[in-house]
C-alpha positions in Angstrom: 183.2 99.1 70.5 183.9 98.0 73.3 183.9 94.7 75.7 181.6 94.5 78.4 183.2 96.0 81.8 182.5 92.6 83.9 181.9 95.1 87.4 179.1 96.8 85.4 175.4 96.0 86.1 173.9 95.7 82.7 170.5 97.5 82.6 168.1 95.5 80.7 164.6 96.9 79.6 162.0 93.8 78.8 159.6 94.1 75.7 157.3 91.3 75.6 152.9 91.6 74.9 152.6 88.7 77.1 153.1 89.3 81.2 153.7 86.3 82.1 156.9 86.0 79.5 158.2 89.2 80.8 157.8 87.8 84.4 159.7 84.7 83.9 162.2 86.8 82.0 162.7 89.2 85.1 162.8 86.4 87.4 165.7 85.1 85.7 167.9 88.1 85.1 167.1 88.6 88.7 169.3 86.3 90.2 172.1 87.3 87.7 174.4 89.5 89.6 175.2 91.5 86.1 172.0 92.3 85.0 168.8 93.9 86.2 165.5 95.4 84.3 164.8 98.5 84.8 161.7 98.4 83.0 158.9 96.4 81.2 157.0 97.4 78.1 154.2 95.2 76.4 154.0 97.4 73.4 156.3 98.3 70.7 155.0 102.1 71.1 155.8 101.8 75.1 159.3 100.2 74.2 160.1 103.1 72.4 158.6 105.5 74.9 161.0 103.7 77.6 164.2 102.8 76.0 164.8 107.1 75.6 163.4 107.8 79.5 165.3 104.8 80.9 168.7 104.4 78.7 168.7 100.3 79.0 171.7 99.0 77.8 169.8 96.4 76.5 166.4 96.1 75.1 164.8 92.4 75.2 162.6 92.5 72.0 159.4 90.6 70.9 158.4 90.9 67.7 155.1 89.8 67.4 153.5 92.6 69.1 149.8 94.6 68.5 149.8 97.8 67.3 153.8 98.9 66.6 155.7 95.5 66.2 159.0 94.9 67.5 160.4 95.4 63.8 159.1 99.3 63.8 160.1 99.6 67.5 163.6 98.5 67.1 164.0 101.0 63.7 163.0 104.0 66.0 165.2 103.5 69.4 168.1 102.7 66.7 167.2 105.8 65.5 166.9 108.2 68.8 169.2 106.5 70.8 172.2 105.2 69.2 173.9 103.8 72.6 171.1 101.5 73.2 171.2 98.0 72.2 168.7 95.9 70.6 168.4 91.9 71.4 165.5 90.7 69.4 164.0 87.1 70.8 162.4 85.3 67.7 161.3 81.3 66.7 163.2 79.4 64.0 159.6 80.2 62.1 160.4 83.9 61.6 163.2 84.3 59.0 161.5 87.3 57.7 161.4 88.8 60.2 164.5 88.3 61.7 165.4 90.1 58.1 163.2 93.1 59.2 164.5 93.9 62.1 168.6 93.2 60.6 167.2 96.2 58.6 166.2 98.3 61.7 169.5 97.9 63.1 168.9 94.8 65.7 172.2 93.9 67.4 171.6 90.1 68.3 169.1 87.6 67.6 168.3 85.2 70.4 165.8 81.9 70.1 163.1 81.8 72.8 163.9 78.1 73.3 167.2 78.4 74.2 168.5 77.7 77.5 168.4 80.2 79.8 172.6 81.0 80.8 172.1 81.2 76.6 169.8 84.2 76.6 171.9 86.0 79.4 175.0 85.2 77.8 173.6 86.5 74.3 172.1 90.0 76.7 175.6 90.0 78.2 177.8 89.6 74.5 175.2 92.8 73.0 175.7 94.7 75.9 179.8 94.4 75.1 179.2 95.9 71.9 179.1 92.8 69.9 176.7 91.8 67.7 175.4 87.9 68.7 173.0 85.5 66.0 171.6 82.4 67.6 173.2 79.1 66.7 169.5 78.5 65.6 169.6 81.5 63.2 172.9 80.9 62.2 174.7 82.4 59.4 172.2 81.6 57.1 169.9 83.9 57.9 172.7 86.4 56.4 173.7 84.7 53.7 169.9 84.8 52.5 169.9 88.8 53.8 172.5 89.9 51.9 171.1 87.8 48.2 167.7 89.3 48.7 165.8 92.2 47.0 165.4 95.5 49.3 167.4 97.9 51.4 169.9 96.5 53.8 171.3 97.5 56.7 175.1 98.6 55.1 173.1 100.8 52.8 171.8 102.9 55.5 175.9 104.2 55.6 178.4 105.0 53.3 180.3 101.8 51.7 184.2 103.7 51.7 185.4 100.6 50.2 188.9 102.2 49.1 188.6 103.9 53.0 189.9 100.9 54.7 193.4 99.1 54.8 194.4 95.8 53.3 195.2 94.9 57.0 191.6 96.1 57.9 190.1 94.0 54.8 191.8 91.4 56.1 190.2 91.2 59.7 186.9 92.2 58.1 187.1 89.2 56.1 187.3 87.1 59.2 185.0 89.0 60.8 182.6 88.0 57.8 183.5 84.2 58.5 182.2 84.5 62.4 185.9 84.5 63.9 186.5 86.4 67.3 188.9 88.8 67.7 191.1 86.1 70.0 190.7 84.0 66.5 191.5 86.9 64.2 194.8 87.4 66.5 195.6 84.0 65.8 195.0 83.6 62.3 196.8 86.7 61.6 199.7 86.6 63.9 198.9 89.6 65.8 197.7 90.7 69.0 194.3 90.0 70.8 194.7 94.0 70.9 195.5 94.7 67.7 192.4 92.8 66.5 190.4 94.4 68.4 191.9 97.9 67.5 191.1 96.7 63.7 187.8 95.8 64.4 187.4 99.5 66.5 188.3 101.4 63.1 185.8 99.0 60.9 183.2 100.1 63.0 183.7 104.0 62.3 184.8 103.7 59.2 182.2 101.4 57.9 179.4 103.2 60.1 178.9 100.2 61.3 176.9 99.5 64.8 178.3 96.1 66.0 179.5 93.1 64.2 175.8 91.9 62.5 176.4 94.7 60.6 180.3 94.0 59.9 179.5 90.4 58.7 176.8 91.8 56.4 178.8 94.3 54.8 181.8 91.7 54.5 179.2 89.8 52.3 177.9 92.7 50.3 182.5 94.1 49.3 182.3 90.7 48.0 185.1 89.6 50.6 183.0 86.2 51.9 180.9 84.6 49.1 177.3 82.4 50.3 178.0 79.0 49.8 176.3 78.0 46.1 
């Protein structure tokens, strides 16, 4: 993965039910020089439909949706188009399904109340190829993921285990306890470079998407344990 290129425009597609969210949402990305939407959908089967015609970068996702949700939506553009990116925008009232779509491969998680230079920044930090969780979601929400019953997101790829390095191990450890890679490079006395070549071969060895997915499967090798 790779960081955002700051002189690309980031193209966002919007996936809301109501018309009036999706219009304040466009408003605001508008005057961001870095993004722009290149669509809307109000469905999940729409969403879909649009994330493989238009190739966003980004797609903005509601969960609460008629018809497809934003849960089954996210699953299939995961699916069919692996380059795109999947921000999901949930309440603090919605653990399980912030769970759900973790499963269907979701990239970030962002909280409709935050402020608004939050949600761009979180659109802007997925689009890099990182994976963002809302301080209002916190970790929590993974801890409680990787304890409970049912398939996970690590399960959908091979766990090599004895595939990576200790070095490897080592930054994937950190990346399980929410360090960035300037914060692995420190911790481990190595480059900002290096960590973020380590990080680079976790994500194809592990089959992992972004770093959701890292932290998760830190938790399930054992290598960070949830707080008793």
């Amino acid at each position: 993965m790779t960081d955002a290129d700051p002189s690309r425009v980031i193209r966002v597609l919007l996936v809301d039910d109501q018309p009036l969210v999706r219009s304040g949402l466009r408003v605001l990305i508008a005057d961001a020089a870095d993004l722009e939407v290149v669509g809307e959908a109000g469905t999940g089967g729409d969403a879909v439909r649009l994330a493989a015609e238009l190739r966003p970068d980004v797609v903005l996702m509601d969960i609460r949706m008629p018809g497809m949700d934003g849960i089954e939506a996210t699953r299939l553009i995961t699916e069919r188009t692996e380059a795109v990116r999947i921000l999901v925008l949930t309440t603090f009232d919605e653990d399980d399904h912030v769970y759900g779509a973790l499963r269907a491969g979701a990239s970030g998680f962002a909280v409709k109340d935050m402020a608004v230079e939050e949600i761009l920044a979180a659109i802007r930090v997925v689009a890099g190829g990182d994976g963002l969780i809302a301080p209002g979601v916190t970790r929590r929400l993974i801890e409680d993921f990787v304890r409970a019953p049912g398939p996970r997101v690590a399960e959908r790829a091979p766990r090599p285990v004895a595939g990576i390095t200790g070095r490897e191990r080592e930054v994937l450890t950190l990346v399980g306890r929410g360090r960035s890679n300037g914060e692995i490079a420190e911790e481990l006395f190595i480059s900002a470079a290096t960590a973020k070549a380590h990080v680079s071969r976790l994500f194809t060895k592990l089959g992992a998407r972004d770093r959701v997915q890292l932290v998760i499967t830190a938790y399930e090798m054992g290598l960070v344990a949830p707080p008793r």
